[in-house]
N, C-alpha and C positions, 0 to 999 in steps of 0.2 A: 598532451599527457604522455608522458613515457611511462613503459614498463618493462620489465625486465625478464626475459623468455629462457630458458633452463641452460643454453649455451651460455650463458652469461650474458650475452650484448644486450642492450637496451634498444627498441624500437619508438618510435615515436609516432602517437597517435593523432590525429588530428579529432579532437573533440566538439561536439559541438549539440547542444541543449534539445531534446526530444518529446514531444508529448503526444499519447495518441489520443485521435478524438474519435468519435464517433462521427458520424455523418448524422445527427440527432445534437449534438452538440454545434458543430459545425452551421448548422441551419440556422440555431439557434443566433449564435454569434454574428453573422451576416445582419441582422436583425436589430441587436442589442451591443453590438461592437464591444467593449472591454467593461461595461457596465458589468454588475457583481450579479452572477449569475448563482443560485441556489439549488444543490445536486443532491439527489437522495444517494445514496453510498453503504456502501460495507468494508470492512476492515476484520484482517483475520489474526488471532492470536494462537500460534500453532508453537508447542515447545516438545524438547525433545526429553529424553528420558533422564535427562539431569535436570530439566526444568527451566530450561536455556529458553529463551524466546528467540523467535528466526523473524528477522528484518531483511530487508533488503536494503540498498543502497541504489537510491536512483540515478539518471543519468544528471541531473542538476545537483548533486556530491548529498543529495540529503538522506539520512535514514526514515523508512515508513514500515508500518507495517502493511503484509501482502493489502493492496485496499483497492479501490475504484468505483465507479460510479453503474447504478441499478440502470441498466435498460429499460425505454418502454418496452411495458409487454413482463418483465421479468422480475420473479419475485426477488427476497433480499439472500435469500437463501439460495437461489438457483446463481444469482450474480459472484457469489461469495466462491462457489465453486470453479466459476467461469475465471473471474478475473483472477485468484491464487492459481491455480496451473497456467495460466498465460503468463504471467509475473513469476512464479517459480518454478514450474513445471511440475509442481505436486499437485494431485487429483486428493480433494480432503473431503471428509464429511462436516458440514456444522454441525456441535454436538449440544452447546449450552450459548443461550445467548448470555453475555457479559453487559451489555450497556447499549444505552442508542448517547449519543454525544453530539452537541451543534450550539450555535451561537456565535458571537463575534471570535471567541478565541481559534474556532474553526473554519476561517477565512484565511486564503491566500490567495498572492496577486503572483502569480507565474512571468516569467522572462519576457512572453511576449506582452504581456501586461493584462492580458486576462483576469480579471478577478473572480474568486466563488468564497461559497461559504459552502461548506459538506453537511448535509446533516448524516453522522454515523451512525451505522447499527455493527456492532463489536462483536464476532460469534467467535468463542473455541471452535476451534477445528480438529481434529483427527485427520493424517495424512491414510489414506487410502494407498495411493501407489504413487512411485517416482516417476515421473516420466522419462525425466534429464533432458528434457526440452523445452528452453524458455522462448518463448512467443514473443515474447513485449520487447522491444527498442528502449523503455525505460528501464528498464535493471540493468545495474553494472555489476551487481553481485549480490549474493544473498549470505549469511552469517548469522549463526547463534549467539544470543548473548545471556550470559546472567544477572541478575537487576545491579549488581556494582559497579558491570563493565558495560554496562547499555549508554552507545552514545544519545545522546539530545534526537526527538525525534521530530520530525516536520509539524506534527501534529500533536498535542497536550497532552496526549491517554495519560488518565492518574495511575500512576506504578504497581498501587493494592492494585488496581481491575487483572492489569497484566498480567497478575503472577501469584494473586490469591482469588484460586479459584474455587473456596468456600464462602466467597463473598456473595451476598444477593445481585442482580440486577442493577448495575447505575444509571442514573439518570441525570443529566445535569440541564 
């Protein structure tokens, strides 16, 4: 990958595909090798005061929103905090749940060939404080979007949930 740094020159990156696991995951996989493993998850919908949604862009070029996978031990609400400031470095509060989402459409096979299927729980979030310290090796950037300019996301979220937040609860 190149990019281009404020002198003008372009530098050139060497890229190369990131994922982090846990050591709960990992154990797992030792076990069940690339077989489709089933992760309980969260996923955060945080927008700004234009109503903009904030995605990131992972290290494998896809947009998601801030999301990752519950720890044992850890509720859906406590993960939701953990993993958006590791991923964005914002400290948010969950404020409404939006939806839990799962099924075949939320299955993916990763690089190394990993398979899952997510089951999501979707919360609004409220940004608390910026940290400007992202933790994660998966982010390559984070951006706001508004629902015309939102590219294609990794994951299915129906667009009303996204961004009509008078809408009840979905459930798919």
């Amino acid at each position: 990958m190149e990019i281009q740094i404020p002198s003008g020159h372009t530098i050139q990156l060497a890229w190369q595909y990131q994922m982090s696991t846990s050591d709960y995951i990992n154990d797992l996989r030792k076990q069940i090798g690339n077989s489709l493993l089933l992760l309980p998850s969260v996923a955060a919908v945080i927008t700004n005061e234009k109503n903009r949604i904030l995605l990131q862009q992972k290290s494998d070029r896809q947009w998601s929103l801030p999301a990752g996978m519950i720890e044992p031990g850890e509720t859906s609400a406590q993960a939701i905090v953990r993993e958006t400031e590791e991923e964005t470095g914002l400290r948010v509060e969950p404020v409404k749940l939006l939806g839990v989402f799962s099924g075949e459409d939320f299955r993916h096979t990763y690089p190394n060939g990993h398979q899952v299927e997510y089951s999501v729980v979707l919360y609004k979030c409220r940004i608390v404080e910026d940290t400007a310290v992202i933790a994660d090796v998966e982010t390559l950037t984070t951006q706001y979007f508004d629902k015309a300019t939102m590219p294609p996301l990794a994951l299915p979220y129906p667009s009303e949930v996204l961004f009509d937040e008078e809408s009840a609860p979905y459930w798919n």
